[in-house]
C-alpha positions in Angstrom: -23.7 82.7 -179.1 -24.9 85.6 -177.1 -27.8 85.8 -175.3 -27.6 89.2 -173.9 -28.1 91.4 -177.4 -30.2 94.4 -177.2 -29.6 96.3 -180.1 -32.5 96.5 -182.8 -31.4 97.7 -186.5 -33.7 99.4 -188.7 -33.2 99.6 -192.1 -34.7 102.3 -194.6 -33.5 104.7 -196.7 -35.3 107.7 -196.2 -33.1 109.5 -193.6 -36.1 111.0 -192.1 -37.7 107.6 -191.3 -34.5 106.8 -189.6 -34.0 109.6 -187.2 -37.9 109.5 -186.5 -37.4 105.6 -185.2 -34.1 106.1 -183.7 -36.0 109.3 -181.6 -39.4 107.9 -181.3 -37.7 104.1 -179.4 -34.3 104.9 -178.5 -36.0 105.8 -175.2 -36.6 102.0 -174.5 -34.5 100.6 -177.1 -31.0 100.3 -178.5 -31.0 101.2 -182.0 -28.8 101.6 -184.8 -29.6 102.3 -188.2 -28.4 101.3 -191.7 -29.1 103.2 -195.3 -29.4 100.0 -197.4 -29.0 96.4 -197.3 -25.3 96.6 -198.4 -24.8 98.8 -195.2 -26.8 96.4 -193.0 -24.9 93.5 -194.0 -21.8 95.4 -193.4 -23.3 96.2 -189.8 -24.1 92.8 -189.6 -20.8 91.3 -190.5 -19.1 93.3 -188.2 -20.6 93.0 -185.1 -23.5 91.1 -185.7 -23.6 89.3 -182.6 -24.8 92.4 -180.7 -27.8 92.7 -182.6 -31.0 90.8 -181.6 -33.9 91.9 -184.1 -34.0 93.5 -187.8 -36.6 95.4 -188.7 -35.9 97.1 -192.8 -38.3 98.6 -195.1 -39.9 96.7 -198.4 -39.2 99.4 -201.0 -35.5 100.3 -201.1 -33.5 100.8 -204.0 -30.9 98.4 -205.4 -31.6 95.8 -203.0 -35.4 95.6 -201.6 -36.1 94.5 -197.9 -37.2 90.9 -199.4 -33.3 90.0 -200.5 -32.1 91.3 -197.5 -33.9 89.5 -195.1 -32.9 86.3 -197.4 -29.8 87.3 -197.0 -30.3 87.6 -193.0 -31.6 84.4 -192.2 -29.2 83.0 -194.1 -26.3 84.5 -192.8 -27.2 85.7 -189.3 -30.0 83.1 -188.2 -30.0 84.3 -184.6 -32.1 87.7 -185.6 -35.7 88.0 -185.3 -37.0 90.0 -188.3 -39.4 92.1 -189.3 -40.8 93.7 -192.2 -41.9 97.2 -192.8 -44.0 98.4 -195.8 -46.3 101.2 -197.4 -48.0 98.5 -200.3 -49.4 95.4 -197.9 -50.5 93.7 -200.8 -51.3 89.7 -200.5 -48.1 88.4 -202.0 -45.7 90.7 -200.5 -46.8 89.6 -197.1 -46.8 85.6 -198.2 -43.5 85.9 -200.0 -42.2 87.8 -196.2 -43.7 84.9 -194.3 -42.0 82.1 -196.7 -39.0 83.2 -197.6 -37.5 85.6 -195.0 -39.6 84.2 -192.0 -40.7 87.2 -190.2 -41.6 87.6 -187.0 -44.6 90.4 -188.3 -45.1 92.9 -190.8 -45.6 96.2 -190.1 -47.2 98.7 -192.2 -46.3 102.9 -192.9 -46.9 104.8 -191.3 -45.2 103.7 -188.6 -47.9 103.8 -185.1 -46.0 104.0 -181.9 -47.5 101.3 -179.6 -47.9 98.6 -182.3 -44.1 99.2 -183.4 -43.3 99.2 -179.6 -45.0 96.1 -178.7 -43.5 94.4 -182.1 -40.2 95.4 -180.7 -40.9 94.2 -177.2 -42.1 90.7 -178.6 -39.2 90.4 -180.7 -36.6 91.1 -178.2 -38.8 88.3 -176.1 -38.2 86.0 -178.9 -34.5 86.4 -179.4 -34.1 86.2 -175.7 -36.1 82.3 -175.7 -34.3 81.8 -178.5 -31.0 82.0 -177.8 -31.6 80.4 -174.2 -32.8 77.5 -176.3 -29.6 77.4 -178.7 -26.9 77.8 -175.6 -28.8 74.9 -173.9 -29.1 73.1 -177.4 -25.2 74.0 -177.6 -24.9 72.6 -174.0 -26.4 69.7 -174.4 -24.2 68.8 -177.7 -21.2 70.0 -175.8 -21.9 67.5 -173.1 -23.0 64.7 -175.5 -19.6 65.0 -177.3 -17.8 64.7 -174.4 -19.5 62.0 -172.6 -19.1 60.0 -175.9 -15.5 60.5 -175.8 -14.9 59.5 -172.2 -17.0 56.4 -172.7 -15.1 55.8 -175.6 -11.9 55.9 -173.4 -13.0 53.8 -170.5 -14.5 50.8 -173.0 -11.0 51.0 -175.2 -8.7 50.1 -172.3 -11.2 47.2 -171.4 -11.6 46.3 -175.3 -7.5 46.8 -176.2 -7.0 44.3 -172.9 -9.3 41.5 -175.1 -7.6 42.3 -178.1 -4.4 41.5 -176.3 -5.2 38.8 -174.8 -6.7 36.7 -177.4 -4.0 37.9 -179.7 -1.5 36.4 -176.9 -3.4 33.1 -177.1 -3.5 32.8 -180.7 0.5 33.4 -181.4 1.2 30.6 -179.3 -1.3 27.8 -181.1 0.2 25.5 -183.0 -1.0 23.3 -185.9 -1.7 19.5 -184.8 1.2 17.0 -185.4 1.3 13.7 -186.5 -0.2 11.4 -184.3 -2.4 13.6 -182.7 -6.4 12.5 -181.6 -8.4 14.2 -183.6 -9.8 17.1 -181.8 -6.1 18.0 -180.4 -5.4 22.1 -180.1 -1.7 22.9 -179.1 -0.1 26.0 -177.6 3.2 25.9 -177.3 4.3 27.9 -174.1 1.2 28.6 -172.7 -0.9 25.8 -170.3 -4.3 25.0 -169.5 -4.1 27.1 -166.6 -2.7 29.8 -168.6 -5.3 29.5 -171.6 -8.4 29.8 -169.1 -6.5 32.8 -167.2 -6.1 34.5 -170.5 -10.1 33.6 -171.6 -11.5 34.4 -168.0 -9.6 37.8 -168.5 -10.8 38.7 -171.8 -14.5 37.8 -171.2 -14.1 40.2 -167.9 -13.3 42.6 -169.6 -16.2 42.0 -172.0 -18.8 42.1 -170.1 -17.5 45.0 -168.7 -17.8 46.6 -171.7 -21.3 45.2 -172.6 -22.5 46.6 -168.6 -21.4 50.6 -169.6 -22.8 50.0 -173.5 -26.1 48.4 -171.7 -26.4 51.5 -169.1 -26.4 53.8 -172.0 -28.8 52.2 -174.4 -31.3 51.7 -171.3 -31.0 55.6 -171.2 -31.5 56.1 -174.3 -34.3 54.1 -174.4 -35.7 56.4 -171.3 -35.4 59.1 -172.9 -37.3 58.3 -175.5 -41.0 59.9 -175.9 -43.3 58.2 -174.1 -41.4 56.3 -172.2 -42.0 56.0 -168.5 -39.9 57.6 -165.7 -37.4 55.0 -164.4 -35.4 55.7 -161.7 -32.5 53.7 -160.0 -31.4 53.6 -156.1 -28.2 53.5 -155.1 -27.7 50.4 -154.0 -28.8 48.4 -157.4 -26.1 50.8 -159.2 -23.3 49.9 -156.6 -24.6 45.9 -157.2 -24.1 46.3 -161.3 -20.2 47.9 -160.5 -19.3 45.2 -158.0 -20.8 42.4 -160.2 -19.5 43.7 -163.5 -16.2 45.8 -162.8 -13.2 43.8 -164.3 -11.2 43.1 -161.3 -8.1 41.7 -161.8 -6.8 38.3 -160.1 -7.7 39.2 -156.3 -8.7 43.0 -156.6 -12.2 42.1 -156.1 -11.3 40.9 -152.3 -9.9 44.1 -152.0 -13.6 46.1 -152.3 -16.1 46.3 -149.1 -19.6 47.1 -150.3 -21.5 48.9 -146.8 -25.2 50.0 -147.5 -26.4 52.1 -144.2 -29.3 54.1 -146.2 -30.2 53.7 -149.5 -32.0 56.5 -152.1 -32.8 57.0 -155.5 -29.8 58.5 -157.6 -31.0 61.9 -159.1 -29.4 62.5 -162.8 -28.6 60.4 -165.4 -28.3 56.4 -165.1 -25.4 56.0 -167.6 -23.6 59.1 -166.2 -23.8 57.9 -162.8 -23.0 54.5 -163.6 -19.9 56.0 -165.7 -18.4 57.9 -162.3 -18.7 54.8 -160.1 -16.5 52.8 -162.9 -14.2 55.9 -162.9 -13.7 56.2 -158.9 -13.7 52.3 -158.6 -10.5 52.1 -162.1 -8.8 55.3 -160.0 -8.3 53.4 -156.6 -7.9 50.0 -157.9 -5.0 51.7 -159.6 -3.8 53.5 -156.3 -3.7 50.6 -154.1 -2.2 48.0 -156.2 1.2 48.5 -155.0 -0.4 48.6 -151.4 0.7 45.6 -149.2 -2.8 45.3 -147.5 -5.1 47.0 -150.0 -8.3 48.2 -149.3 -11.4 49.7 -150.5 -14.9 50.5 -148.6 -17.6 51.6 -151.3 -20.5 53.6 -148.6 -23.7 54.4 -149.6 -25.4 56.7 -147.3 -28.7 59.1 -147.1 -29.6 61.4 -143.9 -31.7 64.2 -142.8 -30.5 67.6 -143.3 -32.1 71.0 -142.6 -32.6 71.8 -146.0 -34.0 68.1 -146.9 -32.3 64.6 -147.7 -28.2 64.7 -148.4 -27.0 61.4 -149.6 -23.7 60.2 -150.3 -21.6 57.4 -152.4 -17.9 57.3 -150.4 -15.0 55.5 -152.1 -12.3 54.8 -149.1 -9.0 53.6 -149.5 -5.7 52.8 -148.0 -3.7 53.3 -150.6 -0.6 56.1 -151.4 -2.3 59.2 -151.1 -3.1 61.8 -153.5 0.4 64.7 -153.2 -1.2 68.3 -152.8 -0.6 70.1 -155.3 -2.2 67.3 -157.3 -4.8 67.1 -155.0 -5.5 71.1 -155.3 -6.2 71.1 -159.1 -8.0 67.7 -159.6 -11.2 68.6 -160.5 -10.6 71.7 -162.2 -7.7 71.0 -164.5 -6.6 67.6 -166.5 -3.9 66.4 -164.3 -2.7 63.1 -162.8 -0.4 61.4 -160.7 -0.9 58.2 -163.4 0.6 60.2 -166.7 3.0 57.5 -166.4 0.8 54.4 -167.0 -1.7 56.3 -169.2 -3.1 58.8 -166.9 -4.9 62.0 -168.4 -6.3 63.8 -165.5 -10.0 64.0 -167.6 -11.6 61.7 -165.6 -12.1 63.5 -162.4 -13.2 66.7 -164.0 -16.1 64.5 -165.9 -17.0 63.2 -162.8 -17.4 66.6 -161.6 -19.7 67.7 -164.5 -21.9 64.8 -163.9 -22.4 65.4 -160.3 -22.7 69.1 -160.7 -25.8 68.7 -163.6 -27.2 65.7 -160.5 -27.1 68.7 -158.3 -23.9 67.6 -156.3 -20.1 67.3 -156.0 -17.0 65.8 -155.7 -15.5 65.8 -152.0 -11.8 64.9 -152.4 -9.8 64.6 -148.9 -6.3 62.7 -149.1 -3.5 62.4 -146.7 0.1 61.0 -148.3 1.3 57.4 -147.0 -2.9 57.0 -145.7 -5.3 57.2 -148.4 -8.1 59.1 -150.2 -11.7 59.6 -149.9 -13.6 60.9 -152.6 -16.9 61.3 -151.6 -20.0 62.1 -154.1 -22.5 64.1 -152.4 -26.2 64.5 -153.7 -28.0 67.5 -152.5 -31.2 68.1 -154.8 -34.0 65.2 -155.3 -32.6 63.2 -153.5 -35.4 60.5 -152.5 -34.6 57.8 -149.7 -35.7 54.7 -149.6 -37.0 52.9 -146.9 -35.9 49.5 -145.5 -37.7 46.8 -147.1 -38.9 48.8 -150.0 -37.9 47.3 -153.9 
């Protein structure tokens, strides 16, 4: 949807009435002018997007300016219109108000600086408008897509329970003969096995239940009334280090450093949903590392243009090759497509930081590791030592 239309059509048909308007406001205006209603709609249909206000007369032949602006706000909701007429009787403006929803109603003869300043107000109204329906669009755009990359990182997580309670469950057996009551057998698979494949599963779970938490606690934020909450960076990086479903020894693998800590600007569950991403992404990188390592920083200092703060992932692991390295936030590709890999997650990332007022800093060197660094610029707010 546009949000640069000018034009203004004016519908009447008395050809006088049209050349007089298109004369009398084409000085400040972009008009065009239709015969009918059948012609409008044509107008319309064609290249309606350019238009930002109707204005069409009450008496017209075959098709009054009633039906058509029925028609309008049916079929081109983004016009603002408005109603001209010679008999301002009591219904005809209530049925105008009701059931074409103009803007105002203007009565012949047409008076320069009322029709001038109707015009101006309208084209002020399409313009707030259709600000409001791209940020409305935004704002569903981004929804739909943050719902679909949460529902990719909590299906990996889920289809890991799946499997390995599935894995558990093919191996019981029923009891035999002789057995204490009470007895459970698996054939193949030992205790140490069984509480392996449990302690995975519930990992995983409460993985799950951490990103599904994060999300309904926004939610619940956003929700009229409800008080400002705001989160520092340090609680955030506590949740991913407690929750994250390492595998076996990953977890040794992670170094948690806190030099300066500050309040995360931007969404909870968004945030949240990067550090899970960065954390999968070199967890993934470093597990055929012989001494893997990763050093989550958090970080806040003075700048000339106020507080900077930063969130660095560091690790030893393969590198990132460059042409990779030179698309990754920008387009959907990986070095991974092999074990699943869709290249999304980065660019999300990048979205999230960029509505926080930040970035994604990427720097990688083959055979020595990466560093991607998030960088907060705007409202950023420190927090001093000692403070909750």
């Amino acid at each position: 949807m546009r949000t640069d239309a000018q034009a203004i059509l004016f519908v009447d048909d008395e050809a006088v009435s049209r050349q007089w308007f298109s004369r009398c406001f084409g000085d400040e205006f972009e008009i065009a002018t239709a015969a009918s209603a059948e012609d409008a709609l044509t107008m319309l249909s064609d290249r309606g997007e350019s238009f930002a206000a109707l204005i069409t007369d009450y008496r017209m032949p075959e098709q009054d300016g009633m039906k058509l602006l029925k028609a309008v706000r049916r079929e081109h909701r983004h016009l603002v219109r408005l109603l001209v007429t010679a008999y301002a009787e009591k219904d005809v403006a209530i049925a105008a108000v009701n059931q074409g929803q103009v803007l105002r109603i203007l009565e012949k003869p047409l008076e320069d600086e009322p029709t001038r300043e109707a015009l101006r107000e309208a084209l002020s109204l399409y313009r707030h408008q259709a600000m409001e329906r791209a940020l409305n669009e935004g704002r569903a755009a981004a929804l739909r897509e943050t719902l679909g990359f949460l529902a990719h990182e909590l299906n990996t997580p889920l289809a890991t329970v799946r499997g390995s309670v599935a894995a558990v469950l093919e191996r019981h057996r029923p009891p035999e003969p002789g057995d204490p009551p009470g007895t459970v057998r698996f054939e193949g698979l030992g205790p140490k096995e069984l509480l392996a494949a449990l302690q995975r599963a519930e990992r995983r779970a409460q993985y799950c239940q951490s990103l599904v938490a994060t999300f309904v606690q926004s939610a619940r934020d956003a929700y009229p009334g409800a008080a400002p909450q705001t989160v520092s960076a340090s609680s955030l990086l506590a949740v991913l280090v407690d929750e994250y479903p390492f595998e076996d020894r990953e977890r040794r693998w992670v170094d948690a450093e806190l030099r300066h800590d500050f309040r995360l600007p931007g969404r909870r569950d968004l945030l949240y949903l990067v550090l899970c991403t960065l954390t999968k992404n070199a967890i993934l990188a470093l597990r055929d590392t012989t001494e893997p390592r990763l050093r989550v920083e958090v970080d806040c200092v003075a700048g000339p243009g106020g507080p900077r703060a930063f969130i660095r992932f560091i690790d030893n692991g393969p590198g990132i090759p460059p042409e990779v390295l030179a698309r990754l936030t920008r387009e959907p590709v990986t070095s991974r497509a092999a074990t699943g890999g869709n290249g999304m997650g980065l660019m999300f990332c990048q979205r999230v930081m960029q509505a926080a007022g930040g970035q994604i800093r990427i720097d990688s060197t083959q055979g020595e590791g990466t560093t991607v660094e998030l960088l907060f610029e705007r409202g950023v707010q420190p927090v001093a030592a000692g403070e909750a």
